[in-house]
C-alpha positions in Angstrom: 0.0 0.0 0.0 2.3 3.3 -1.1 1.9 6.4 -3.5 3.2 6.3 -6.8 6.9 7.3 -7.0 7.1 5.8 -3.0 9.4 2.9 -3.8 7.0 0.0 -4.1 9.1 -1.4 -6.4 12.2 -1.4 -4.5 10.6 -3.1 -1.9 9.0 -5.8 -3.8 12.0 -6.3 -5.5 14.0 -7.1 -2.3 11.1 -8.8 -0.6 11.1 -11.2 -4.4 15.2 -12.6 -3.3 13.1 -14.2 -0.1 13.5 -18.4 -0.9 9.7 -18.6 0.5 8.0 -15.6 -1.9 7.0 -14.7 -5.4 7.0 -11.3 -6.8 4.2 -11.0 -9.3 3.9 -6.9 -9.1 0.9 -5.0 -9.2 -2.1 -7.2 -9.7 -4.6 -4.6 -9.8 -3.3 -3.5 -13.2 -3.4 -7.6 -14.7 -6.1 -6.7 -17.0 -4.3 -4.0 -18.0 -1.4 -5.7 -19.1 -3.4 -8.9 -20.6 -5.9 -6.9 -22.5 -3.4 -4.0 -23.6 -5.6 -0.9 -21.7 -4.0 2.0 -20.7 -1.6 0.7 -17.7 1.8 -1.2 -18.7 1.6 1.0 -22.0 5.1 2.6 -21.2 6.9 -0.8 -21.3 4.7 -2.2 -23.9 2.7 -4.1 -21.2 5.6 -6.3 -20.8 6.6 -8.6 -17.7 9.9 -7.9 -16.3 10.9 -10.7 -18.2 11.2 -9.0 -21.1 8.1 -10.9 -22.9 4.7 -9.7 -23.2 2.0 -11.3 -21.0 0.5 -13.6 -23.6 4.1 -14.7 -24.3 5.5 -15.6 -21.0 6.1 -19.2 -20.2 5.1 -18.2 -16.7 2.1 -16.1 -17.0 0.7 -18.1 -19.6 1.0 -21.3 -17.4 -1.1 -19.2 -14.7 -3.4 -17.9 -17.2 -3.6 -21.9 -18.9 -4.4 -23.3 -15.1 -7.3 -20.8 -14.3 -10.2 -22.2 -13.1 -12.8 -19.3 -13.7 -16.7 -20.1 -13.9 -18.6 -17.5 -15.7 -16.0 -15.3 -16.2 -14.6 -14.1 -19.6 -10.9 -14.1 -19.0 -9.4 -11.6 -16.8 -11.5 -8.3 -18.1 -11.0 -6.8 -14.3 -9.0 -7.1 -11.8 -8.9 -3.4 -9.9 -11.2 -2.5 -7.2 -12.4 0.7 -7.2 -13.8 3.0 -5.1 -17.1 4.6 -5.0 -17.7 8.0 -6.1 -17.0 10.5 -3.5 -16.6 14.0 -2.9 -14.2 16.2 -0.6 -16.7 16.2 2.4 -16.5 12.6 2.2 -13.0 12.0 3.0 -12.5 11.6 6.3 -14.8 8.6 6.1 -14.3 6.8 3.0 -17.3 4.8 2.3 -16.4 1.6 0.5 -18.6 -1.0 -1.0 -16.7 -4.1 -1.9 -20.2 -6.0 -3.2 -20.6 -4.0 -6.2 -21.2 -6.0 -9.2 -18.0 -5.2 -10.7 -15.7 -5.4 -7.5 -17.3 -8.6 -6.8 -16.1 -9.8 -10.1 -12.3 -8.1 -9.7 -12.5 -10.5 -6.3 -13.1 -13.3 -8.1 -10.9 -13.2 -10.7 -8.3 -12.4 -8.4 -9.2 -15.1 -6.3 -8.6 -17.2 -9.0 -5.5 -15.8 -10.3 -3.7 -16.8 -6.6 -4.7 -19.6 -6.6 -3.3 -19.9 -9.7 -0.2 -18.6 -9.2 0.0 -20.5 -5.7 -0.1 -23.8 -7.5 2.1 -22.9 -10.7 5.1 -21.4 -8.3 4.2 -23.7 -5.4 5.7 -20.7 -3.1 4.6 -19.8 0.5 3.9 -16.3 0.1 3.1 -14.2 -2.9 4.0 -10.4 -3.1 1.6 -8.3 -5.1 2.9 -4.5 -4.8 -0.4 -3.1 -6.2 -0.6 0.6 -4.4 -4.8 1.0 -4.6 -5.5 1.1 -0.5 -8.9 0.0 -1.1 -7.7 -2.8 -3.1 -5.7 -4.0 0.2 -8.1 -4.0 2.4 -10.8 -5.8 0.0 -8.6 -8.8 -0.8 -7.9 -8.5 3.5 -11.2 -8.6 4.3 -13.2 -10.7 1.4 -10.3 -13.3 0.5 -9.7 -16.1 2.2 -5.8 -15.8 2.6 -3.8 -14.7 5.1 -3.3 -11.1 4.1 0.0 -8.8 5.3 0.0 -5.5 4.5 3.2 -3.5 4.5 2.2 0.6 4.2 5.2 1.9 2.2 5.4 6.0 3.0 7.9 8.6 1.6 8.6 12.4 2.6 5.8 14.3 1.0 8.5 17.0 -0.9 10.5 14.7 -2.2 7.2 12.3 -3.5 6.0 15.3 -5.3 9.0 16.5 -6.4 9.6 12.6 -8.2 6.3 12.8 -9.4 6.3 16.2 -11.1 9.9 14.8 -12.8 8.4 11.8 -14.3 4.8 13.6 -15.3 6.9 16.0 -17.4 9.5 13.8 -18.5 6.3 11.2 -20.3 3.9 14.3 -20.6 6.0 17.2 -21.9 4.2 19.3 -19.2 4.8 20.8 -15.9 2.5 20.0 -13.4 1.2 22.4 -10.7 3.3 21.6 -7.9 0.5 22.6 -5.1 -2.5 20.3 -7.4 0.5 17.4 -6.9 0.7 17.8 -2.4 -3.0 18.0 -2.4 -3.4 15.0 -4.4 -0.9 13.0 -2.2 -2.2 14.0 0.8 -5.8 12.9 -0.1 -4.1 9.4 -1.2 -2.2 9.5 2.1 -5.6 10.0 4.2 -7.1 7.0 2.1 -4.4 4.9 2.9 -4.6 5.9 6.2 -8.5 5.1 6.7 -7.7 1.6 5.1 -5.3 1.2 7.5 -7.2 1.5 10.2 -9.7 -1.1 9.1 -6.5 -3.4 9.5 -5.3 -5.3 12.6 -2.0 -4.8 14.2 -1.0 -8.2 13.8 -1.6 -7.6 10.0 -0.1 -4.8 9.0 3.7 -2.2 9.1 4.2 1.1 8.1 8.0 1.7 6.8 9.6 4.6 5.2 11.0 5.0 1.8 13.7 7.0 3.4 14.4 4.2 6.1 14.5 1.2 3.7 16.2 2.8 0.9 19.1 4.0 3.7 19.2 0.9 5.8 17.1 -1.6 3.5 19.0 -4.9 5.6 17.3 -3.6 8.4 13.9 -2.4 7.2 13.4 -5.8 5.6 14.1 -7.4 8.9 11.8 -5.6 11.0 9.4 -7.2 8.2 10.2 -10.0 8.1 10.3 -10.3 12.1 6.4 -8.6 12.1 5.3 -11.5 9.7 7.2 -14.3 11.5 9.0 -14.9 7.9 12.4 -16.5 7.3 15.0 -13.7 7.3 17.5 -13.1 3.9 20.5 -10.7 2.6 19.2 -7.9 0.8 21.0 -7.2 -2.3 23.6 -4.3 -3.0 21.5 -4.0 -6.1 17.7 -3.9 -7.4 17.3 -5.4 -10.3 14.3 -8.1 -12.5 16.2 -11.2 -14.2 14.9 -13.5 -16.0 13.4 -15.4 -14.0 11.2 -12.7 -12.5 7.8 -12.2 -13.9 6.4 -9.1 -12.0 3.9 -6.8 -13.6 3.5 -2.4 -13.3 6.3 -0.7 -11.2 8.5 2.0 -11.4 9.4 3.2 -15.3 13.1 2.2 -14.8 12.5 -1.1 -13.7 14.4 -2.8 -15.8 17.5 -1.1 -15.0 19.6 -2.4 -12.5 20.9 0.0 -10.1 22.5 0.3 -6.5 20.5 0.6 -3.6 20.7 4.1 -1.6 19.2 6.8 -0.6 19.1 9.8 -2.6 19.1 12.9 -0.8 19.3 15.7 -4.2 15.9 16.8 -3.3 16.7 18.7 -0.8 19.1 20.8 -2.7 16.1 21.7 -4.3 13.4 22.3 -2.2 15.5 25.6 -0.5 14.2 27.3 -3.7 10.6 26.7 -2.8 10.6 27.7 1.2 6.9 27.9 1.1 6.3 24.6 -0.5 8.9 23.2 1.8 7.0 24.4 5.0 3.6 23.8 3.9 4.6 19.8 2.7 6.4 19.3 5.9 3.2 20.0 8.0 1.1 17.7 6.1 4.5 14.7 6.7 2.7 15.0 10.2 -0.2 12.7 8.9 
């Protein structure tokens, strides 16, 4: 559960070197990517494997075992939430037994099952961000559900996503419509969290993992009783990895750190800077 431009894919990455797990990315995009829509278009709705979807030995061995009833192939998989306005958001109403998010469920369902039996792992690692996606598949599926909220400083999140808007847009975003944005995302989180037991769920730091990631990863690890690893000087997808969505430069492989050139920045914009760093409070 994280922003865009949070470091989801960093940490699903590392978490994907664990013996016990399978990284299969961001699920709630998996119609996307099969049925060529409008997310996964960057890449060419590719897996990390290099392949498309309908051409990877390992998705097509998931899609080939499916066992859907009724269901015309995977035509949705995201779970979204109901209309609301501004007045609305400090309780988030969500209906998880509309038609249509009844059938994301149940493709899903399917699809782990699927994926259980093909990689015959112990714990899959789906990195989709949607909050409400989280807690449907927590509360409506029958697995045993962790969920790991990923947060990053609010400056430098907007300043990352206001780099890659213009860099695939051409255009500069309004750097005020960006924090607004991000903190209403960061309250949705938030309220799906809540709906979460402590047993169930961490909240980490971008900052934290991407500066100490051995020891992030641990404190993971320890919450969810899993068997501990080395992380990796380096993220990076091979070829045997078949994840789905993430970052743009996911198939590059570089060193893990923290990268602090944000702030070198953000002393041009003092008022930004104070008014993002009040709103780091929630």
């Amino acid at each position: 559960m994280s922003d865009s431009r949070s470091g989801s894919t960093l940490l699903e990455n590392i978490l994907s070197k664990s013996e016990d797990a399978l990284s299969v990315g961001e699920l709630h995009h998996l119609d996307s990517h099969y049925n060529k829509g409008q997310w996964g278009k960057t890449w060419g709705w590719k897996c990390s494997c290099g392949s498309s979807l309908k051409k990877c030995v390992f998705w097509n061995k998931v899609f080939a075992n499916l066992k859907l009833s009724g269901v015309n192939g995977i035509s949705t998989t995201t779970v979204d939430y109901q209309k609301f306005y501004w007045k609305y958001l400090p309780k988030l109403a969500s209906n998880f037994d509309t038609k249509e998010n009844a059938k994301s469920l149940g493709i899903l369902d399917h699809v782990y099952n699927s994926i259980f039996d093909i990689s015959e792992k112990k714990v899959i690692i789906d990195s989709s961000k949607n909050p409400l996606q989280g807690l449907a598949i927590y509360e409506k599926l029958h697995y045993d559900v962790k969920v790991i909220y990923l947060k990053r400083d609010l400056r430098s999140l907007v300043l990352s996503k206001i780099k890659w808007h213009k860099k695939f847009s051409g255009k500069k975003a309004n750097i005020y419509k960006v924090l607004i944005a991000c903190v209403f995302f960061r309250l949705r989180c938030l309220d799906c969290l809540n709906k979460i037991q402590d047993k169930d769920k961490i909240v980490i730091t971008y900052e934290d993992l991407s500066s100490d990631p051995q020891n992030t990863i641990g404190l993971i690890l320890d919450k969810f009783e899993q068997q501990k690893f080395e992380v990796p000087k380096f993220m990076s997808f091979g070829n045997d990895d078949h994840t789905i969505g993430g970052s743009p430069n996911r198939f590059d492989t570089r060193e893990i750190k923290y990268d602090d050139a944000w702030k070198s920045k953000i002393v041009k914009r003092p008022l930004f800077n104070n008014i993002a760093n009040l709103f780091n409070r929630i």
